[in-house]
HTML snippet that shows the backbone in 3Dmol.js (N, CA, C, O; Angstrom):
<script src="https://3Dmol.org/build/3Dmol-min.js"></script>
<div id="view" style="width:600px;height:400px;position:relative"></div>
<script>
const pdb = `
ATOM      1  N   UNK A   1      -2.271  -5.748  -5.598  1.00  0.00           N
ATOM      2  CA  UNK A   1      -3.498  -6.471  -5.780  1.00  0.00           C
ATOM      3  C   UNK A   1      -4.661  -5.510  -5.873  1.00  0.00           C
ATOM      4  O   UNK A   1      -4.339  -4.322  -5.905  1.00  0.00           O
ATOM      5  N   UNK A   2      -5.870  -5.775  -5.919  1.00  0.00           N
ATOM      6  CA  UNK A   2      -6.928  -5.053  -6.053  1.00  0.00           C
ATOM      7  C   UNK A   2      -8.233  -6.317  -5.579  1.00  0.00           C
ATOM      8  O   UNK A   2      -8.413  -7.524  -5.737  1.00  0.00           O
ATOM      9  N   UNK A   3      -8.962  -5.105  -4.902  1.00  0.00           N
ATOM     10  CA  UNK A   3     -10.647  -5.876  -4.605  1.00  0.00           C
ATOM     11  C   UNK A   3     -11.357  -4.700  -4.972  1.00  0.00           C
ATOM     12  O   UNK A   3     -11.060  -3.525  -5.190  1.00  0.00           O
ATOM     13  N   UNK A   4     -12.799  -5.664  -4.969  1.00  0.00           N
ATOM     14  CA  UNK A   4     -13.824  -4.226  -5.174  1.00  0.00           C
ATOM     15  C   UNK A   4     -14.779  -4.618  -4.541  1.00  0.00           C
ATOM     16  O   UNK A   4     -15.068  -5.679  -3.988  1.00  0.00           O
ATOM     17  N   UNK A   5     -15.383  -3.398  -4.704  1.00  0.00           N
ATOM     18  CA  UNK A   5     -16.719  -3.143  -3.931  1.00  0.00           C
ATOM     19  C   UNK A   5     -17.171  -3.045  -2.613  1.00  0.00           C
ATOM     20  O   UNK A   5     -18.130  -3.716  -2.232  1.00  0.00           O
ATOM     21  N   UNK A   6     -16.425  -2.086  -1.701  1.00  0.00           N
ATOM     22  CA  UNK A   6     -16.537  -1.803  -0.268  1.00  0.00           C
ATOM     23  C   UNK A   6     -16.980  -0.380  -0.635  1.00  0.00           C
ATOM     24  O   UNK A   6     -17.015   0.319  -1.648  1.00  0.00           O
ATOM     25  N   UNK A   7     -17.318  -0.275   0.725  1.00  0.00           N
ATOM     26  CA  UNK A   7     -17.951   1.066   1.524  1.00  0.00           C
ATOM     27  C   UNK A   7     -16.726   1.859   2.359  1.00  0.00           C
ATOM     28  O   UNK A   7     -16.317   1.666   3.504  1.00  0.00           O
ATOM     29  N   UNK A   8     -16.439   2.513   1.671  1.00  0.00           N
ATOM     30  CA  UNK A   8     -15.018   3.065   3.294  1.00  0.00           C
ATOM     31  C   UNK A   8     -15.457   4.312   3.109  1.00  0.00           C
ATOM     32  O   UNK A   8     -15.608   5.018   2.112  1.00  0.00           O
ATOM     33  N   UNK A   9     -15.652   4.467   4.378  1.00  0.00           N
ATOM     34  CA  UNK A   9     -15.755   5.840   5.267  1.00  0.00           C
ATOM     35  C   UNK A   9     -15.159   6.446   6.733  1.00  0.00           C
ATOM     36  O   UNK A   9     -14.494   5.676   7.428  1.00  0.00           O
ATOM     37  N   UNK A  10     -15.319   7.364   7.042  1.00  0.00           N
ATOM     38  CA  UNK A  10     -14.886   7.376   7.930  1.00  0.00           C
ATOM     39  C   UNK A  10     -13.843   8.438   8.011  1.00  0.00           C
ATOM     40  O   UNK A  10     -13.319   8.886   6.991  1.00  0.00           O
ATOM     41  N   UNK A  11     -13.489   8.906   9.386  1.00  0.00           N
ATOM     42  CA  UNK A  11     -12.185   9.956   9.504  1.00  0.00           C
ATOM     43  C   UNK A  11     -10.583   9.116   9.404  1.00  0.00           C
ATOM     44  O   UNK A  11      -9.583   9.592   8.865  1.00  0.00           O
ATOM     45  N   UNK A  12     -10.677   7.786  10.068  1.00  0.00           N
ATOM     46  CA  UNK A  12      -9.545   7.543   9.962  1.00  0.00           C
ATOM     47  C   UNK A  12      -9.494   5.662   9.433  1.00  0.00           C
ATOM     48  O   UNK A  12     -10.504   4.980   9.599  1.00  0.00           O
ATOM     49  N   UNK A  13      -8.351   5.116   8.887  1.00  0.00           N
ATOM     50  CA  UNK A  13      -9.037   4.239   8.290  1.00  0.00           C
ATOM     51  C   UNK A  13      -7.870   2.977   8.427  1.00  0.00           C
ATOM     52  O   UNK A  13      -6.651   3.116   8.324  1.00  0.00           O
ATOM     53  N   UNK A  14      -8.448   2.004   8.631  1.00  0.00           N
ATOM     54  CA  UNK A  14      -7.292   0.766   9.616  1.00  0.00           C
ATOM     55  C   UNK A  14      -6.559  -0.298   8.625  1.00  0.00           C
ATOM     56  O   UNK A  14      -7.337  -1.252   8.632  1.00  0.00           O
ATOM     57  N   UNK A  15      -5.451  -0.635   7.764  1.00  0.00           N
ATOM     58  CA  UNK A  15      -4.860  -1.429   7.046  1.00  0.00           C
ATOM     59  C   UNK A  15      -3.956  -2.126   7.741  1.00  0.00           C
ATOM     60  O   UNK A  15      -3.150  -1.800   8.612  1.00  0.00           O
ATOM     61  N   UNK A  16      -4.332  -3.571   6.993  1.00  0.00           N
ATOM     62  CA  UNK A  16      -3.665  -4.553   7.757  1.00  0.00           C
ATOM     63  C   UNK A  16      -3.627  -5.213   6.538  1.00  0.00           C
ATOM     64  O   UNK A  16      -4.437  -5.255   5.613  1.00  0.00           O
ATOM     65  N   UNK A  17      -1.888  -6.024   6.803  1.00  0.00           N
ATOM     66  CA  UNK A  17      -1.249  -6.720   5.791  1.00  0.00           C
ATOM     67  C   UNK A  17      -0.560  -7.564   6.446  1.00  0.00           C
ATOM     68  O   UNK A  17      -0.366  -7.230   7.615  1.00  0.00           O
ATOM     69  N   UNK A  18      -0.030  -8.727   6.065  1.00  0.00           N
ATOM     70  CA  UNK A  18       1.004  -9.968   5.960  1.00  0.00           C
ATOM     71  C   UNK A  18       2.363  -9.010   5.424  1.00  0.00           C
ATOM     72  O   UNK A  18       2.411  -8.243   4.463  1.00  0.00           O
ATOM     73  N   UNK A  19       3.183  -9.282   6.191  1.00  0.00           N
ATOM     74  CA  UNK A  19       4.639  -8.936   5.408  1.00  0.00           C
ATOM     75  C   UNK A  19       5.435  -9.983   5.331  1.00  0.00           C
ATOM     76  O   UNK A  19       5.784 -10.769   6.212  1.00  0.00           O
ATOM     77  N   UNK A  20       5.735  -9.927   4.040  1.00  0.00           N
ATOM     78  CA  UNK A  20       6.269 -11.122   3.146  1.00  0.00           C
ATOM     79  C   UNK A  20       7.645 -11.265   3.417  1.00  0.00           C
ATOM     80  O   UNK A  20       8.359 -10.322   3.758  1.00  0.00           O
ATOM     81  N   UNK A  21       8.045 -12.469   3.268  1.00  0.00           N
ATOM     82  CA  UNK A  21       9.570 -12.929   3.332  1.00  0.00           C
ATOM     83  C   UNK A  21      10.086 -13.931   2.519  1.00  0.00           C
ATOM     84  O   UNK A  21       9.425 -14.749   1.880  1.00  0.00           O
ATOM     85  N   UNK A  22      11.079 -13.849   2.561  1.00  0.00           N
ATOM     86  CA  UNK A  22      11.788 -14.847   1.296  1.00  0.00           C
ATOM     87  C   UNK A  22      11.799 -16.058   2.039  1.00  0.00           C
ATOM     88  O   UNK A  22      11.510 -16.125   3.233  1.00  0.00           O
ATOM     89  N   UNK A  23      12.198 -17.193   1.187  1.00  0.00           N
ATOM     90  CA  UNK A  23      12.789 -18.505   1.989  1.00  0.00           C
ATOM     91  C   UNK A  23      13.782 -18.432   2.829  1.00  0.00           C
ATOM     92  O   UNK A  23      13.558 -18.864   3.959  1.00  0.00           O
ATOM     93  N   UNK A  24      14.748 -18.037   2.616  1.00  0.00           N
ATOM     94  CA  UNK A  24      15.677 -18.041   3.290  1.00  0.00           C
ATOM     95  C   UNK A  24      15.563 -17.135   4.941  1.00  0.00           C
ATOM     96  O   UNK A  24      15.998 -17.603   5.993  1.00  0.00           O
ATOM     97  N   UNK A  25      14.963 -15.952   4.819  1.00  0.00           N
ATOM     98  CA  UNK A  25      14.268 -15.236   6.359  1.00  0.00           C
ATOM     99  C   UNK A  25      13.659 -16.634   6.948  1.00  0.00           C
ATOM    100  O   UNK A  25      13.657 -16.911   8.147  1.00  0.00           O
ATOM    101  N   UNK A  26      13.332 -17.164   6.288  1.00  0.00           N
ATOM    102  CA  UNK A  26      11.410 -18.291   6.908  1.00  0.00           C
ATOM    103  C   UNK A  26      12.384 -19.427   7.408  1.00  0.00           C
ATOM    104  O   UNK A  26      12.186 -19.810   8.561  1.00  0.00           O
ATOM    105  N   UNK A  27      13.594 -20.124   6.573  1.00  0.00           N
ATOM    106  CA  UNK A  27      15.029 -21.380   7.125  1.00  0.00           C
ATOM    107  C   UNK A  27      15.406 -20.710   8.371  1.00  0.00           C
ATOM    108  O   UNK A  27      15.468 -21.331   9.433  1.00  0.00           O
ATOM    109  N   UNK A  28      15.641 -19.547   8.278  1.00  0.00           N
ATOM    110  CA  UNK A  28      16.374 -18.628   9.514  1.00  0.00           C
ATOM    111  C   UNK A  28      15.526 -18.340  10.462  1.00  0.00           C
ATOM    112  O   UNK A  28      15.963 -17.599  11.343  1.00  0.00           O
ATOM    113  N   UNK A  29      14.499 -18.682  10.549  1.00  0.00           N
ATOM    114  CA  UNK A  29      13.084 -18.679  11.903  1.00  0.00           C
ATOM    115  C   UNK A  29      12.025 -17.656  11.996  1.00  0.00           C
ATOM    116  O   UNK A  29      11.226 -17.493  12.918  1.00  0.00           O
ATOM    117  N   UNK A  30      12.173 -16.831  10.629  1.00  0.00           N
ATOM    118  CA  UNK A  30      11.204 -15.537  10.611  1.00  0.00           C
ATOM    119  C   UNK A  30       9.781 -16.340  10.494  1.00  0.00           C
ATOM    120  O   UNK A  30       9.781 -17.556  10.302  1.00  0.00           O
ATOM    121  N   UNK A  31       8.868 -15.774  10.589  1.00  0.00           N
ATOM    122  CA  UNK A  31       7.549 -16.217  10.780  1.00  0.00           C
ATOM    123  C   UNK A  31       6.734 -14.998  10.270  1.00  0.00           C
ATOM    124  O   UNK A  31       7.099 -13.832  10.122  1.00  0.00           O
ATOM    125  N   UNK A  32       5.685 -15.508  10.071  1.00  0.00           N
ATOM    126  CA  UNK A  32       4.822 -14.342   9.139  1.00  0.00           C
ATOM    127  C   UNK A  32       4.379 -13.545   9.822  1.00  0.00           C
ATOM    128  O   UNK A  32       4.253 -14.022  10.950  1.00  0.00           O
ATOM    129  N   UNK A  33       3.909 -12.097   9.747  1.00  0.00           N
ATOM    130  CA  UNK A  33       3.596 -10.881  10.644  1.00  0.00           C
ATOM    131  C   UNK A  33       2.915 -10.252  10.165  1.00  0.00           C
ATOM    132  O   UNK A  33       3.049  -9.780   9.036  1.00  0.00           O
ATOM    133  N   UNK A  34       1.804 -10.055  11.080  1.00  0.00           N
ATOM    134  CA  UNK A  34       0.959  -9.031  10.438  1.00  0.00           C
ATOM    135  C   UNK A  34       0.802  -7.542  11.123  1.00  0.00           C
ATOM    136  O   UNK A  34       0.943  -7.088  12.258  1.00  0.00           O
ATOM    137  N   UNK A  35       0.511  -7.128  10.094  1.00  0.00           N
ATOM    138  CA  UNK A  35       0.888  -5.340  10.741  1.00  0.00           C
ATOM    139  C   UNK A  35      -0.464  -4.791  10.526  1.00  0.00           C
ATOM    140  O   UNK A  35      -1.403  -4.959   9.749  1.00  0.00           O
ATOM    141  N   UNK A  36      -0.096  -3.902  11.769  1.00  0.00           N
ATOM    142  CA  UNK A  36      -1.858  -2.984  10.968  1.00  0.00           C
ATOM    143  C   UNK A  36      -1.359  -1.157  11.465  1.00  0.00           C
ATOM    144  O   UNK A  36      -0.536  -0.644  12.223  1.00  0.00           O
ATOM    145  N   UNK A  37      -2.195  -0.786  10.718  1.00  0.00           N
ATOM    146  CA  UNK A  37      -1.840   0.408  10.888  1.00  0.00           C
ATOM    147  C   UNK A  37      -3.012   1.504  10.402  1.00  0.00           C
ATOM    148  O   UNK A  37      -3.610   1.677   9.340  1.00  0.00           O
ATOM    149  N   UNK A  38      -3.045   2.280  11.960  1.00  0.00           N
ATOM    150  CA  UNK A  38      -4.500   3.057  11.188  1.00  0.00           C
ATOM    151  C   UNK A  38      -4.122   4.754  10.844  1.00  0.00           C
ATOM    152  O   UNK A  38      -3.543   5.578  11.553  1.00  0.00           O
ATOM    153  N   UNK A  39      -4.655   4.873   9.584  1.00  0.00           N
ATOM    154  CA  UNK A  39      -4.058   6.313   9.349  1.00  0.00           C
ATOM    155  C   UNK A  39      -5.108   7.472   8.773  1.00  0.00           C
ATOM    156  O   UNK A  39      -6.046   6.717   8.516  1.00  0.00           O
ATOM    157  N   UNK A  40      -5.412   8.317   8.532  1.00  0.00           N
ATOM    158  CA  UNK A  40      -6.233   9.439   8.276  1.00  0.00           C
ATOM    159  C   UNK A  40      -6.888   9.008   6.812  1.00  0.00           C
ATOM    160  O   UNK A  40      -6.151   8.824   5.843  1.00  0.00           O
ATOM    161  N   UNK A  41      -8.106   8.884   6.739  1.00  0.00           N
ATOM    162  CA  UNK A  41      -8.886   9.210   5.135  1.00  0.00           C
ATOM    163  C   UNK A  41      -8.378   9.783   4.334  1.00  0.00           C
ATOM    164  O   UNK A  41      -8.690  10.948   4.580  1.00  0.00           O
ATOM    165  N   UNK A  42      -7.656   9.778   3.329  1.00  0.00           N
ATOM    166  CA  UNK A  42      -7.399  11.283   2.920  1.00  0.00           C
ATOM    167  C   UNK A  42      -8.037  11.986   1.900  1.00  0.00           C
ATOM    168  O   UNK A  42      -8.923  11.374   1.303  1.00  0.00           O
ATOM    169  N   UNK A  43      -7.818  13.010   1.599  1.00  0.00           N
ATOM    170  CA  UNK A  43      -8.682  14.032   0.535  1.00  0.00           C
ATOM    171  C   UNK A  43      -9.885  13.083  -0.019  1.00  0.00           C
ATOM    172  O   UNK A  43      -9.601  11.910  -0.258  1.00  0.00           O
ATOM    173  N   UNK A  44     -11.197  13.536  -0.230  1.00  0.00           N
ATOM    174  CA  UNK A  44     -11.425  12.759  -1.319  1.00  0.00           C
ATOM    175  C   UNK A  44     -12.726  13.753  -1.959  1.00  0.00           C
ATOM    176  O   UNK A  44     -13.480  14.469  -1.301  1.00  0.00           O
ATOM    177  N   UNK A  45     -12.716  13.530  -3.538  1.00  0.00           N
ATOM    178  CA  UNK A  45     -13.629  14.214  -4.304  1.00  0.00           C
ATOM    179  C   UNK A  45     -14.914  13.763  -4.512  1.00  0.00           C
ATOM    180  O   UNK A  45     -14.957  12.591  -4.883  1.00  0.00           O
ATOM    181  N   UNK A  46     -16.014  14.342  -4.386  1.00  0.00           N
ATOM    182  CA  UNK A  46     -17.331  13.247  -4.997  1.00  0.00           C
ATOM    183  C   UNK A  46     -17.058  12.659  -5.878  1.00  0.00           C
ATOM    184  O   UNK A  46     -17.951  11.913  -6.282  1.00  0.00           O
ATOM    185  N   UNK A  47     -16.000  12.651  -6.497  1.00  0.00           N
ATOM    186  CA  UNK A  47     -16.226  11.534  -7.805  1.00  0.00           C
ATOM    187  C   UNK A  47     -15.250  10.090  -7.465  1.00  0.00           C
ATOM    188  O   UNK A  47     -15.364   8.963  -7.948  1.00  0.00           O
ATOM    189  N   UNK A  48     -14.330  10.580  -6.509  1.00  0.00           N
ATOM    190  CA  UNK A  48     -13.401   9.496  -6.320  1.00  0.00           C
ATOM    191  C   UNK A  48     -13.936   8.223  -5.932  1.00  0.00           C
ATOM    192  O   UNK A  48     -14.877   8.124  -5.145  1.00  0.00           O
ATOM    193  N   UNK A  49     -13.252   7.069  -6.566  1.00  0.00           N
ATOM    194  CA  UNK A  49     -14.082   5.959  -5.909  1.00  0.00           C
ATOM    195  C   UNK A  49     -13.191   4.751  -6.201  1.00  0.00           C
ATOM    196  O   UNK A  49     -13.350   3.561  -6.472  1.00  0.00           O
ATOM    197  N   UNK A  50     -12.031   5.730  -5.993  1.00  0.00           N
ATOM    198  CA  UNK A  50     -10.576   4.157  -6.131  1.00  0.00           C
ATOM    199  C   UNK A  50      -9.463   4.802  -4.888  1.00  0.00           C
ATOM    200  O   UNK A  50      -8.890   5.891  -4.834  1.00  0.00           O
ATOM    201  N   UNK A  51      -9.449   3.624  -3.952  1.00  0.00           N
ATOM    202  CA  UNK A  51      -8.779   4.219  -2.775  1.00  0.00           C
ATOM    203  C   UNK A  51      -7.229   3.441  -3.392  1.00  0.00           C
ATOM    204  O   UNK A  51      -7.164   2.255  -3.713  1.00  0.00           O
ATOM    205  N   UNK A  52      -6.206   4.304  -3.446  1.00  0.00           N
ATOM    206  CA  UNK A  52      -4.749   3.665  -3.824  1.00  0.00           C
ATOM    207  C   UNK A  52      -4.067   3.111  -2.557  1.00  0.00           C
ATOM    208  O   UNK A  52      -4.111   3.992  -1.698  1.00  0.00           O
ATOM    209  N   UNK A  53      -3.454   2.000  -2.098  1.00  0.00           N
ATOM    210  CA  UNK A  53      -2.700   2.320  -0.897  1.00  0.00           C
ATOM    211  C   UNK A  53      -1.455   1.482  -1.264  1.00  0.00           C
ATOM    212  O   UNK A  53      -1.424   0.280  -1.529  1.00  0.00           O
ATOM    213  N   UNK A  54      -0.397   2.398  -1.223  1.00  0.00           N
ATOM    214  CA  UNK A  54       1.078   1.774  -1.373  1.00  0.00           C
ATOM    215  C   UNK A  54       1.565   1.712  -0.261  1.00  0.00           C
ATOM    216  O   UNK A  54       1.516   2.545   0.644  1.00  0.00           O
ATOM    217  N   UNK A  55       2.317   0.179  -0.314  1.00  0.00           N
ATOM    218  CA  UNK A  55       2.893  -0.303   1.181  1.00  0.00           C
ATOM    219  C   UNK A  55       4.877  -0.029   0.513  1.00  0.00           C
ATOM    220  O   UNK A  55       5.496  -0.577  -0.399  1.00  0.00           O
ATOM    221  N   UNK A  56       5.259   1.004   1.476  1.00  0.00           N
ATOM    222  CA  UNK A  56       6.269   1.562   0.865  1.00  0.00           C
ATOM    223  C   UNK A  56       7.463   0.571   2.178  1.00  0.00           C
ATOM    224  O   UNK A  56       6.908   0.099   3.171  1.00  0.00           O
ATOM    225  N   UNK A  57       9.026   0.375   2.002  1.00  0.00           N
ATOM    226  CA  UNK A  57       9.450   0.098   2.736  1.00  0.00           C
ATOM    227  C   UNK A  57       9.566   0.765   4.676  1.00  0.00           C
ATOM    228  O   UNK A  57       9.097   1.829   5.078  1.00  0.00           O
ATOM    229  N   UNK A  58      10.388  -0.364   5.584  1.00  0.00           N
ATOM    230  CA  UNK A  58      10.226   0.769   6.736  1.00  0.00           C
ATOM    231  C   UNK A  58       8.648   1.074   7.125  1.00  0.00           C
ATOM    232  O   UNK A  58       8.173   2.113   7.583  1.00  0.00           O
ATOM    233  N   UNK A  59       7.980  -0.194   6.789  1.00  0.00           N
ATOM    234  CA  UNK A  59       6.322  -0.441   7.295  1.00  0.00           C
ATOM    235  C   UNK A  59       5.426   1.191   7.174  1.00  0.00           C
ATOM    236  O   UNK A  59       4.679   1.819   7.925  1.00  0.00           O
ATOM    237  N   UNK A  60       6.025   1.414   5.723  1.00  0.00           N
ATOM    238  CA  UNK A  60       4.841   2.874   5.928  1.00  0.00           C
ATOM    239  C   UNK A  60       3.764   2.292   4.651  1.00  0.00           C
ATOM    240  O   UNK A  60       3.783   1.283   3.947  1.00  0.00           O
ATOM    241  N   UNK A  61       2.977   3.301   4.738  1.00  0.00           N
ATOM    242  CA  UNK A  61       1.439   3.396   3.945  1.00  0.00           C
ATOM    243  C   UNK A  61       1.277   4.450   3.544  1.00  0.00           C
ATOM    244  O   UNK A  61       1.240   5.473   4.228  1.00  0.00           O
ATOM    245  N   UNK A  62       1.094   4.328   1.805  1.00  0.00           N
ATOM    246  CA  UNK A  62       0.555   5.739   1.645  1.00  0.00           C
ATOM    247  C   UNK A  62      -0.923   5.686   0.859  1.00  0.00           C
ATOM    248  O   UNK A  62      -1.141   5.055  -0.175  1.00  0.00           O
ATOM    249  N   UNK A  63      -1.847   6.472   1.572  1.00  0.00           N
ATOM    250  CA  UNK A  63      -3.119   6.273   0.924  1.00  0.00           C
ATOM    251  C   UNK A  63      -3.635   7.547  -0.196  1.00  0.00           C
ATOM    252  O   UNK A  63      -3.242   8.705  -0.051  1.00  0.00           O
ATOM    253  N   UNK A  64      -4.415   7.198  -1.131  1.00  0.00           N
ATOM    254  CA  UNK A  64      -4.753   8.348  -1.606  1.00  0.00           C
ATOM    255  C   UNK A  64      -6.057   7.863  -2.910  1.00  0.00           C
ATOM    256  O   UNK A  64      -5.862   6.905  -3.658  1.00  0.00           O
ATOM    257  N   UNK A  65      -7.141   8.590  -2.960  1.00  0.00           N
ATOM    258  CA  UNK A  65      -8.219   8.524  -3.519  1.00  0.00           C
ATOM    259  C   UNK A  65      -7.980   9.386  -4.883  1.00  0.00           C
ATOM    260  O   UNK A  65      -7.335  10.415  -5.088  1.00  0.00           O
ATOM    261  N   UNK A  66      -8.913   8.386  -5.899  1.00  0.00           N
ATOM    262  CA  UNK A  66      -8.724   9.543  -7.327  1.00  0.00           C
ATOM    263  C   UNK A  66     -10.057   8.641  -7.920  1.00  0.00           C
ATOM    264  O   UNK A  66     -10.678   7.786  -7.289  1.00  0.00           O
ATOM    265  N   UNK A  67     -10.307   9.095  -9.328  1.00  0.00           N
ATOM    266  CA  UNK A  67     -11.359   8.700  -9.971  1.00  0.00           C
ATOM    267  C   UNK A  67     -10.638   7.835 -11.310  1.00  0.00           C
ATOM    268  O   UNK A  67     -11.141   7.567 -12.401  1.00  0.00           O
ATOM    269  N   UNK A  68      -9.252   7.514 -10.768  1.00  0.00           N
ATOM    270  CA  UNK A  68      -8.721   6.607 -12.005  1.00  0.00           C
ATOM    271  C   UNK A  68      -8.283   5.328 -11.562  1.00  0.00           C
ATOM    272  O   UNK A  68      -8.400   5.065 -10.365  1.00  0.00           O
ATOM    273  N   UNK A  69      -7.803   4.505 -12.333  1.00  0.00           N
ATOM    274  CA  UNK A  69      -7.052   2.990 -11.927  1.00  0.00           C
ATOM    275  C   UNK A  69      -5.576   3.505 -11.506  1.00  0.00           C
ATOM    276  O   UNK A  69      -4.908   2.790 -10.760  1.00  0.00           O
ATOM    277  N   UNK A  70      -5.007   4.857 -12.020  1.00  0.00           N
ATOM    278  CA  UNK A  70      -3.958   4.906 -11.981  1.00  0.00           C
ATOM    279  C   UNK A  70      -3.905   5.807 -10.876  1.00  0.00           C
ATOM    280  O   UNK A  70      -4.856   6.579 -10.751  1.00  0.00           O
ATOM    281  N   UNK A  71      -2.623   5.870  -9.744  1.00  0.00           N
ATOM    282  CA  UNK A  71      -2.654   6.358  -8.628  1.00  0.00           C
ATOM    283  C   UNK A  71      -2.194   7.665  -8.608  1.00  0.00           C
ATOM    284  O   UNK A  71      -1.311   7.927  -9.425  1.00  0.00           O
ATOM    285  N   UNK A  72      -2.856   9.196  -7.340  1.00  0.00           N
ATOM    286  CA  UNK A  72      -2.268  10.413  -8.070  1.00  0.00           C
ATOM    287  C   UNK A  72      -1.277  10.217  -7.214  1.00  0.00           C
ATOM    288  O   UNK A  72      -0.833  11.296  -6.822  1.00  0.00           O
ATOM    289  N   UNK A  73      -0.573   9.011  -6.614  1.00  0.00           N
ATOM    290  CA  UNK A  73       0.858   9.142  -5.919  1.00  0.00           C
ATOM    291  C   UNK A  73       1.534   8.363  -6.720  1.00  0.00           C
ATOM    292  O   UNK A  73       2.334   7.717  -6.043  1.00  0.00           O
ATOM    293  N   UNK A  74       1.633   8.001  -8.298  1.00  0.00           N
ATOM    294  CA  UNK A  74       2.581   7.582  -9.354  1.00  0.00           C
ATOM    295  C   UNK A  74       3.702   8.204  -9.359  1.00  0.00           C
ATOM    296  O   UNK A  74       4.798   7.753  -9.029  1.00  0.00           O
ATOM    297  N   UNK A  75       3.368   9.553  -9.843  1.00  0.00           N
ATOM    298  CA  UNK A  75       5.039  10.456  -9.796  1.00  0.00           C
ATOM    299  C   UNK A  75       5.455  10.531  -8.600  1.00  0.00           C
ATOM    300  O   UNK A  75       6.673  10.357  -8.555  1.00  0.00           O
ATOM    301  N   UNK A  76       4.920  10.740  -7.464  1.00  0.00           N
ATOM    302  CA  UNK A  76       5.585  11.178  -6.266  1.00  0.00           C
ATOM    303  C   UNK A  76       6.478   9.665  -5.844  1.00  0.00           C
ATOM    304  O   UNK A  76       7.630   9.796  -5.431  1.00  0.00           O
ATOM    305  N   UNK A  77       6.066   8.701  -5.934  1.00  0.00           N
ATOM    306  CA  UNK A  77       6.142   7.469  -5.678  1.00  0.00           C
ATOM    307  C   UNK A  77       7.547   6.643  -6.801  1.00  0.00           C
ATOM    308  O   UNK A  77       8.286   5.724  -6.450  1.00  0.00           O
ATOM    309  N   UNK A  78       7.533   7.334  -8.121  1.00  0.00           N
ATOM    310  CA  UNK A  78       7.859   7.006  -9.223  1.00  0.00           C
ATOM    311  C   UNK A  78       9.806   6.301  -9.194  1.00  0.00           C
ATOM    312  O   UNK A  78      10.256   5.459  -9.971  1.00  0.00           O
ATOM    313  N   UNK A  79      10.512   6.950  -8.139  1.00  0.00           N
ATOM    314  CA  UNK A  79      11.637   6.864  -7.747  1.00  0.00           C
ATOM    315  C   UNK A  79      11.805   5.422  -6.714  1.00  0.00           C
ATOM    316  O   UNK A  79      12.485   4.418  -6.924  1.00  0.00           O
ATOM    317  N   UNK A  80      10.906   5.756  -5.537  1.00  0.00           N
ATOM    318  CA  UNK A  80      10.665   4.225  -5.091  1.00  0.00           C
ATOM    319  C   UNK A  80      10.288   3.085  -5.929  1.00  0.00           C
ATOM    320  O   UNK A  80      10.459   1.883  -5.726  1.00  0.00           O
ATOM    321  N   UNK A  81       9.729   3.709  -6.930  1.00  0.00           N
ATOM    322  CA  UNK A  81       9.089   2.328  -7.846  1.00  0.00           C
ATOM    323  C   UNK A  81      10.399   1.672  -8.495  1.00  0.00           C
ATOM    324  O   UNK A  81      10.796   0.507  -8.478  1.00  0.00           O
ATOM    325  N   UNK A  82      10.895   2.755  -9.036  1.00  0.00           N
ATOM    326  CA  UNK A  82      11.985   2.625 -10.098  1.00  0.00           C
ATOM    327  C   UNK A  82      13.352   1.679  -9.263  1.00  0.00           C
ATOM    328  O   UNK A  82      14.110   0.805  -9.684  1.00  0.00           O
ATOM    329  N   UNK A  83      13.239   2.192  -8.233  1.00  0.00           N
ATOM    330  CA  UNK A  83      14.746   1.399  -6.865  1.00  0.00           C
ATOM    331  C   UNK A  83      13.845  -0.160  -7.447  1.00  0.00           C
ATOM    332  O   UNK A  83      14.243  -1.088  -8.150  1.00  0.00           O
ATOM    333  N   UNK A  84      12.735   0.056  -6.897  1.00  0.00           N
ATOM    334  CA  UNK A  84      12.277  -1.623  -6.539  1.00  0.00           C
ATOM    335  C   UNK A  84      12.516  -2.293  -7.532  1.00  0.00           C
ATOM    336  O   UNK A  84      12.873  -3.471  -7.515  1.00  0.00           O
ATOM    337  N   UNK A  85      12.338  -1.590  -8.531  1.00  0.00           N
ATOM    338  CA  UNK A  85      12.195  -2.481  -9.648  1.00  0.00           C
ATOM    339  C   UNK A  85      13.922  -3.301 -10.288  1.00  0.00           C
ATOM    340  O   UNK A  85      14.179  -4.355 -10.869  1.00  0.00           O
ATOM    341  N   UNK A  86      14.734  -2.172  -9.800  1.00  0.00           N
ATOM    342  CA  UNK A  86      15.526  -2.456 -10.411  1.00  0.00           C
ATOM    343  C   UNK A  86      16.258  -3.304  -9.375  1.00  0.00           C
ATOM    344  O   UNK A  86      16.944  -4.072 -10.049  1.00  0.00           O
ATOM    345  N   UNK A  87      16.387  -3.462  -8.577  1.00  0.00           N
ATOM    346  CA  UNK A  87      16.582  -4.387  -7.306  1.00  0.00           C
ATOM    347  C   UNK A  87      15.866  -5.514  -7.596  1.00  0.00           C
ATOM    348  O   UNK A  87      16.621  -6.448  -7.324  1.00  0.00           O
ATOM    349  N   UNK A  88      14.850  -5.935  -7.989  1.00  0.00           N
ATOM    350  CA  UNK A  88      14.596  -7.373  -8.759  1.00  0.00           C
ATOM    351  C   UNK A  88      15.023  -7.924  -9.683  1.00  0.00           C
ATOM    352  O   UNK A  88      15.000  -9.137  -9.896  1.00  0.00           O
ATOM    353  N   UNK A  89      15.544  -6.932 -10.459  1.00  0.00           N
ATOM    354  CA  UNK A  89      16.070  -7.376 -11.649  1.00  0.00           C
ATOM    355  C   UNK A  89      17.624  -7.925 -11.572  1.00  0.00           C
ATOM    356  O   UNK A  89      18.131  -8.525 -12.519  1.00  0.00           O
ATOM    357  N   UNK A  90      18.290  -7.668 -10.401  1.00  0.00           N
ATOM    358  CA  UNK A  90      19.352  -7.704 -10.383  1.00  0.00           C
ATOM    359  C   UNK A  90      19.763  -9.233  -9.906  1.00  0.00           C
ATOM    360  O   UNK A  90      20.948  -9.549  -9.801  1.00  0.00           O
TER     361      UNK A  90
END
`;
const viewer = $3Dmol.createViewer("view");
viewer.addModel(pdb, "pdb");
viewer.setStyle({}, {cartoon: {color: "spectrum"}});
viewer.zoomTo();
viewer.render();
</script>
């Protein structure tokens, strides 16, 4: 998803999400959860002004600032993307 137009600053910086479940977890008594998790600012350039944050499996976060729509954790990321994707398709 995407929003705009905040102010984030700061040394360290607090994300909180809903983790999603299928129907069948939710028949079986799972209930919705929210996680938060606060983790370090990271790098950022005077020009940056798009914070990326990928919610990777195993409740991690990876954050990272650039001056594009596109994230500079694409390639690093590119293998997890590729599992996920193909795990939906199946």
């Amino acid at each position: 998803g995407m929003t705009c137009c905040w102010r984030i600053e700061g040394e360290t910086l607090k994300v909180e999400w809903i983790k999603s479940m299928t129907r069948t977890q939710y028949e079986q008594g799972a209930r919705e959860e929210t996680l938060t998790l606060e983790l370090p600012n990271p790098p950022r350039q005077r020009t940056d002004d798009t914070l990326h944050v990928h919610f990777l499996p195993g409740d991690q976060v990876r954050l990272a600032w650039s001056d594009a729509h596109t994230s500079p954790l694409r390639e690093e990321l590119s293998e997890f993307y590729a599992r996920d994707k193909e795990a939906k398709t199946r």
